[in-house]
LOKOL-489196 format. One line per 10 residues: their letters; for each residue z, y, x of N, C-alpha, C, O. Coordinates in steps of 0.2 Angstrom, whole numbers. Layout:
N
A	Z Y X Z Y X Z Y X Z Y X  ...
END
This chain:
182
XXXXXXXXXX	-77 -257 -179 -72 -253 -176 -71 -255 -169 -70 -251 -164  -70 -262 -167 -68 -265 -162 -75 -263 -159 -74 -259 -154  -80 -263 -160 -87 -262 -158 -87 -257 -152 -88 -256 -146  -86 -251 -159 -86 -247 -156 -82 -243 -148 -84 -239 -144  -73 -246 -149 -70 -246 -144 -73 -249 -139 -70 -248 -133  -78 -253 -139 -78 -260 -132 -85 -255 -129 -86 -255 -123  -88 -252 -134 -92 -246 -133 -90 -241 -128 -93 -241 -122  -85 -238 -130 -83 -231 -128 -82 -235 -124 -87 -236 -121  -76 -239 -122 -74 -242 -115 -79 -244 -108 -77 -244 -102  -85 -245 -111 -89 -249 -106 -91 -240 -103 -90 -239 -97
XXXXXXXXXX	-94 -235 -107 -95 -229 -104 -91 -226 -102 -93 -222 -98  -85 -225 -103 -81 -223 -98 -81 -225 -92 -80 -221 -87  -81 -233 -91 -83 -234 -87 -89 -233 -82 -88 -232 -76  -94 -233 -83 -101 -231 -83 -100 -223 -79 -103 -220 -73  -96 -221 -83 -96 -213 -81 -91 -213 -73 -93 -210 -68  -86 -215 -74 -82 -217 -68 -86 -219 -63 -87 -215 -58  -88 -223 -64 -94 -227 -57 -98 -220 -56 -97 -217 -52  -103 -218 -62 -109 -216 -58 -104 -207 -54 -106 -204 -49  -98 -204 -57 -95 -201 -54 -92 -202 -45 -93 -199 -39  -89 -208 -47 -89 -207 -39 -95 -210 -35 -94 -208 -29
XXXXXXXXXX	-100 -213 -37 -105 -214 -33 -109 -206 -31 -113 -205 -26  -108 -201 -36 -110 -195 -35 -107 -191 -31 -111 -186 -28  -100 -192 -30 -96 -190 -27 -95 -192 -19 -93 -189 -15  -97 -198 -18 -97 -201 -11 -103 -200 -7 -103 -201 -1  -110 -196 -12 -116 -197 -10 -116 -193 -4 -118 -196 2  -115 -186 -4 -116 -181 1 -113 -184 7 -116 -185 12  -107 -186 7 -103 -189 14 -107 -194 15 -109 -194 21  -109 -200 10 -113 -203 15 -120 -204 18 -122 -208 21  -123 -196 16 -130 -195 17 -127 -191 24 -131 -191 29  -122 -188 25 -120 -184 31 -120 -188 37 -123 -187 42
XXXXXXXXXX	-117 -194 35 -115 -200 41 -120 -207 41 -119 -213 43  -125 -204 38 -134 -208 38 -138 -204 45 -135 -201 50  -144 -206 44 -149 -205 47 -150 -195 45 -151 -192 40  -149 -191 53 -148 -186 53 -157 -183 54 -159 -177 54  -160 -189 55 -168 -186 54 -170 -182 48 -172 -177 46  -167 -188 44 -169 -188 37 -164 -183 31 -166 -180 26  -157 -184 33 -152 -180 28 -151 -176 34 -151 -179 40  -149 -170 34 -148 -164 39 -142 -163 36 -142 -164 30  -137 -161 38 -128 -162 35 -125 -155 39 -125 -154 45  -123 -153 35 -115 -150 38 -108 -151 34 -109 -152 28
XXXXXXXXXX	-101 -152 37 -95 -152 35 -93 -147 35 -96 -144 40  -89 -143 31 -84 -137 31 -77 -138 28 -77 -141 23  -72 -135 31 -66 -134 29 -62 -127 30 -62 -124 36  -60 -126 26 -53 -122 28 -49 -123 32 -51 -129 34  -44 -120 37 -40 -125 39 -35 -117 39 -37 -111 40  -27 -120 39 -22 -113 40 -20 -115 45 -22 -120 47  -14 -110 49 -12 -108 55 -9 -116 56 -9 -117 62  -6 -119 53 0 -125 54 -7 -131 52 -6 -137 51  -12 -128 53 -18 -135 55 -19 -140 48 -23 -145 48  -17 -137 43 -17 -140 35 -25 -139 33 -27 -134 30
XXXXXXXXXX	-30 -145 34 -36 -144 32 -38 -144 23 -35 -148 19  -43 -139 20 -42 -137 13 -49 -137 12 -52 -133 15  -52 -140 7 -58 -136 4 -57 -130 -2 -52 -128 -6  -63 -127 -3 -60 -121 -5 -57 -118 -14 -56 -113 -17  -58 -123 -16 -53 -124 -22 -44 -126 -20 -40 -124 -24  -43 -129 -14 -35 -131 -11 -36 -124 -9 -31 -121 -11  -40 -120 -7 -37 -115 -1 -35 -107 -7 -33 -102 -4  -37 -107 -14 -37 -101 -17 -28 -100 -17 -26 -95 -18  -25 -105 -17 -18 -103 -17 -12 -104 -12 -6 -105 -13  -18 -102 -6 -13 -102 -1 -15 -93 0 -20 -91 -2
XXXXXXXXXX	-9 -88 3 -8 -82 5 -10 -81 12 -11 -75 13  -11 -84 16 -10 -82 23 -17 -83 26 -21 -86 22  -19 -81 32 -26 -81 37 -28 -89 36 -24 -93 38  -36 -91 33 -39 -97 37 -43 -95 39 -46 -90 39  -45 -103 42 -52 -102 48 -56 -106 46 -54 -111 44  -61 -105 47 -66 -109 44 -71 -112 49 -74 -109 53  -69 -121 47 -71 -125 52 -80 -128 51 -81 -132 46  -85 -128 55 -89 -131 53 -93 -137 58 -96 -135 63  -93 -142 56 -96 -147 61 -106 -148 56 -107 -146 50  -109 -151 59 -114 -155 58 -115 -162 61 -112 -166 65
XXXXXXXXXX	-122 -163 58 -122 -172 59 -128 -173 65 -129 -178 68  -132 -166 65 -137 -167 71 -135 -158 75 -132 -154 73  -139 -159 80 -138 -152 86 -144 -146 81 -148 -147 77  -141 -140 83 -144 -135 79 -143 -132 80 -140 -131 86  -143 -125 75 -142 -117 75 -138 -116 68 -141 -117 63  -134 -114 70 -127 -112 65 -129 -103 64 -131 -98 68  -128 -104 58 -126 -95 54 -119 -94 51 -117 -98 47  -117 -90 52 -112 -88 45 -111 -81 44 -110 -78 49  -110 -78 38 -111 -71 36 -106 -70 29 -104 -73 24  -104 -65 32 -101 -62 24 -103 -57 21 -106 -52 23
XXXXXXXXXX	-102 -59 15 -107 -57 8 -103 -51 6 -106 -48 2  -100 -49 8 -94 -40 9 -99 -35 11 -102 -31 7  -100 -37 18 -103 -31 21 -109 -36 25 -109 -34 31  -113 -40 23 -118 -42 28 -119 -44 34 -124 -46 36  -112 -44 37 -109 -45 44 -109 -54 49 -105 -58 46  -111 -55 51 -115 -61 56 -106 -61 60 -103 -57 63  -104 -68 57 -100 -73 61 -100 -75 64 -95 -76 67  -105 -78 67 -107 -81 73 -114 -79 78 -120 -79 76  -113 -78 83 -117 -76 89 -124 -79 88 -126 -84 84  -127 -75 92 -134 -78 93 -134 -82 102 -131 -81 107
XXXXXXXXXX	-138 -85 99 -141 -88 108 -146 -84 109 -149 -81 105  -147 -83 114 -153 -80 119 -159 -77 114 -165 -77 114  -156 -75 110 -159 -68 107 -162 -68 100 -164 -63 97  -162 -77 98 -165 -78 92 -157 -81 89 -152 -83 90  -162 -80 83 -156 -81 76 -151 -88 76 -154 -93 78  -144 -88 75 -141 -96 75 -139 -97 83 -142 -96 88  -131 -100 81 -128 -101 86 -129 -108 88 -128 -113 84  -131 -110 94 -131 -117 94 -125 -122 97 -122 -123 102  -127 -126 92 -119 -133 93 -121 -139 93 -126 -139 88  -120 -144 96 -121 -152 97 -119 -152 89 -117 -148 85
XXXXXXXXXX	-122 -159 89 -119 -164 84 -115 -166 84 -113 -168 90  -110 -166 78 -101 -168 77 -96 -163 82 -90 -163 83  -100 -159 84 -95 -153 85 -92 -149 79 -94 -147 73  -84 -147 82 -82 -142 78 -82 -135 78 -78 -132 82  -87 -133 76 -87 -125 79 -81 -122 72 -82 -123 66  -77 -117 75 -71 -113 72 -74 -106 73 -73 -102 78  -79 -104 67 -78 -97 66 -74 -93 66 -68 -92 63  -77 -87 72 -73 -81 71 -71 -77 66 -75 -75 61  -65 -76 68 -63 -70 63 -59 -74 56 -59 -80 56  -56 -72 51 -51 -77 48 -52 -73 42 -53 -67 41
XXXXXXXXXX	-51 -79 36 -52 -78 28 -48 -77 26 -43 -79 29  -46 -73 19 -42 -73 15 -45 -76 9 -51 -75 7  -40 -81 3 -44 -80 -3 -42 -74 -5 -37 -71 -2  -46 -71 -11 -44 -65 -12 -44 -65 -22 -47 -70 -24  -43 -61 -25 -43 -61 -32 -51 -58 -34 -52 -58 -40  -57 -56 -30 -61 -53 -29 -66 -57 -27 -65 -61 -22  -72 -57 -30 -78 -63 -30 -81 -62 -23 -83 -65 -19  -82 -53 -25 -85 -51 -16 -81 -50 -10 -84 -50 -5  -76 -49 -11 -71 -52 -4 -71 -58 -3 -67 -58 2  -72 -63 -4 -69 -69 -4 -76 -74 -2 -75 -80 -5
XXXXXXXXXX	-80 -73 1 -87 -79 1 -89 -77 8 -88 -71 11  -91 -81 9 -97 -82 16 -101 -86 14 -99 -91 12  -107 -83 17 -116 -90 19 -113 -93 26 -110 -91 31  -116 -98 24 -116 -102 28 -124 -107 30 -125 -110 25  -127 -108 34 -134 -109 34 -135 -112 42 -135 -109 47  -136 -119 41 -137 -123 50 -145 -127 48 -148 -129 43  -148 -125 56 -156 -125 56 -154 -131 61 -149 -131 63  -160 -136 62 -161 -139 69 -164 -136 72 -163 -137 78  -170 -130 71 -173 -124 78 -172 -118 72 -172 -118 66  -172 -114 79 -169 -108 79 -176 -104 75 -175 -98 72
XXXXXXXXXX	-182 -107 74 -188 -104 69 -185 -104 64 -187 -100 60  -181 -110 61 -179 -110 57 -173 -107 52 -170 -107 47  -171 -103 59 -164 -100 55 -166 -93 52 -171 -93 50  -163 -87 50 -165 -81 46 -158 -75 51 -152 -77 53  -160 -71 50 -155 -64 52 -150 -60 48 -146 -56 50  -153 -62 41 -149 -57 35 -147 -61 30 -149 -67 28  -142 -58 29 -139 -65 22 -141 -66 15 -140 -71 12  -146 -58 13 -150 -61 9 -155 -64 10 -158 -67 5  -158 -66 16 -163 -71 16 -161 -77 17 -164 -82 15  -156 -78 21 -151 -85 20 -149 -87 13 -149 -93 11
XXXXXXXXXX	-146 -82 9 -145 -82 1 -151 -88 -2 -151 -94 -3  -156 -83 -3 -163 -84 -5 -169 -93 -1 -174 -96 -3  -165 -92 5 -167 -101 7 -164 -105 5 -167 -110 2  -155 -103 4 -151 -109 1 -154 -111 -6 -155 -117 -8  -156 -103 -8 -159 -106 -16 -165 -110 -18 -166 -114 -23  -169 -108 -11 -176 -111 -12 -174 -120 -11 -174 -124 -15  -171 -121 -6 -169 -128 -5 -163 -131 -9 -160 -136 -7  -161 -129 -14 -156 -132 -17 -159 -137 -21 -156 -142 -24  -164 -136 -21 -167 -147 -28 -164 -151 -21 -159 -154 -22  -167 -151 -16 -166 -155 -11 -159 -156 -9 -159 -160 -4
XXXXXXXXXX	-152 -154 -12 -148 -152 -7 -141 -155 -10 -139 -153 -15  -138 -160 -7 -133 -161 -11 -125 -159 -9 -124 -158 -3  -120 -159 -11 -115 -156 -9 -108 -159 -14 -107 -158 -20  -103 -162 -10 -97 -164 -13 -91 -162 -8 -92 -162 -2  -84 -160 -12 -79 -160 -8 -75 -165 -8 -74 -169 -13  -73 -165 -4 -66 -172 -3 -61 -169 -1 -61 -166 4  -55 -171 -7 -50 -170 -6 -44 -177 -3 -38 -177 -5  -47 -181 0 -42 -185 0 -39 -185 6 -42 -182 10  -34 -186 9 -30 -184 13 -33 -186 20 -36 -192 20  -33 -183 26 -36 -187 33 -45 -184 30 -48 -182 34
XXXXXXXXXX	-48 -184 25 -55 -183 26 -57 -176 24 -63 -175 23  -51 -172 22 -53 -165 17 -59 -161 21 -59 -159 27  -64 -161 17 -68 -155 17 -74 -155 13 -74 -160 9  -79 -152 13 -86 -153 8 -91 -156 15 -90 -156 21  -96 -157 10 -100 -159 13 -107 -158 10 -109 -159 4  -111 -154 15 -119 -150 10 -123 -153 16 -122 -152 22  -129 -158 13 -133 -163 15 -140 -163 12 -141 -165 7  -147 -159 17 -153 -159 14 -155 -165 16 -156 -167 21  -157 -168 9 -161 -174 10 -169 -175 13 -172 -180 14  -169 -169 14 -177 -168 16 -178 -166 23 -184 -164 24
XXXXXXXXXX	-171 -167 28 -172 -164 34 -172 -157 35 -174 -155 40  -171 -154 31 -174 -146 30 -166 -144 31 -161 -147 33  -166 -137 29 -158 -132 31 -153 -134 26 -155 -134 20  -147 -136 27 -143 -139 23 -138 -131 23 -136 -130 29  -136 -127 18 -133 -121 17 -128 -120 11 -131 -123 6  -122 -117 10 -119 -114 4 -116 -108 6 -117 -105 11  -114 -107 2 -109 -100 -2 -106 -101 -3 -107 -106 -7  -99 -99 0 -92 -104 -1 -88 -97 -3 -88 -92 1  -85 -98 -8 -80 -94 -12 -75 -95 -11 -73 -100 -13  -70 -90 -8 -64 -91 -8 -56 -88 -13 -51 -87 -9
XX	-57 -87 -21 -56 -83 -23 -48 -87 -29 -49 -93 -32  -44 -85 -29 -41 -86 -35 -41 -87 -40 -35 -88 -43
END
């Protein structure tokens, strides 16, 4: 019987560790080698500057904005899955807006979570060249899915660090679908 406790204890523990090592992995592939892990950060943030990922943000009522940095320079997309509508500008004519590295780009236009699966999401999809970015949010849909073995993603709620983190390990498009729904 004692066996068995000394058992169960050691795997709980087991499970703890490889949890938070699971849990830390995307942030620390974000703030690695941006040749190799391609990263972006997102958060919520409300009017009074309160940073949220999108589980903290389903119970807040009022406008956020949705904040997105990267770990290398690139071409940024964001769309809403409503009506198919492109959030962010294009540069000089081809797809994805472009941002430095560890910049904060603040997407126009402001979220609501909503009690509704389809009001409440946007794609989100950052390339390093604009060949590699896409026009329509089902093909941005359908890349994130092609890349998701590769693609790892954790949120942090810890206080000073809140937000997610989606990091392709293969230098390729790091992308999600962020829900924002009650």
């Amino acid at each position: 019987m004692k066996l068995r406790g000394l058992v169960l204890a050691f795997a709980g523990v087991l499970f703890a560790v490889a949890t938070s090592f699971a849990q830390s992995d995307a942030k620390a592939l974000f703030n690695s080698s941006p040749e190799r892990n391609v990263g972006i950060q997102f958060w919520l943030q409300t009017s009074d500057g309160r940073r949220l990922t999108e589980r903290m943000a389903a119970s807040v009522t009022g406008p956020l904005a949705l904040h997105v940095r990267s770990n290398t320079r690139g071409f940024l997309a964001v769309w809403t899955t409503l009506d198919g509508r492109r959030l962010t500008p294009d540069d000089e004519g081809y797809s994805g807006h472009l941002i430095d590295a560890n910049y904060e780009y603040v997407v126009a236009g402001g979220f609501r979570a909503s009690s509704s699966e389809a009001d409440g999401r946007a794609v989100v999809l950052f390339a390093r060249a604009q060949s590699e970015q896409v026009r329509r949010v089902e093909d941005a849909l359908a890349k994130i899915s092609r890349l998701l073995p590769s693609t790892v993603s954790k949120s942090d709620e810890a206080p000073g660090a809140v937000g997610t983190y989606v990091v392709n390990r293969e230098g390729n498009q790091p992308g999600v679908e962020l829900s924002i729904t009650r």
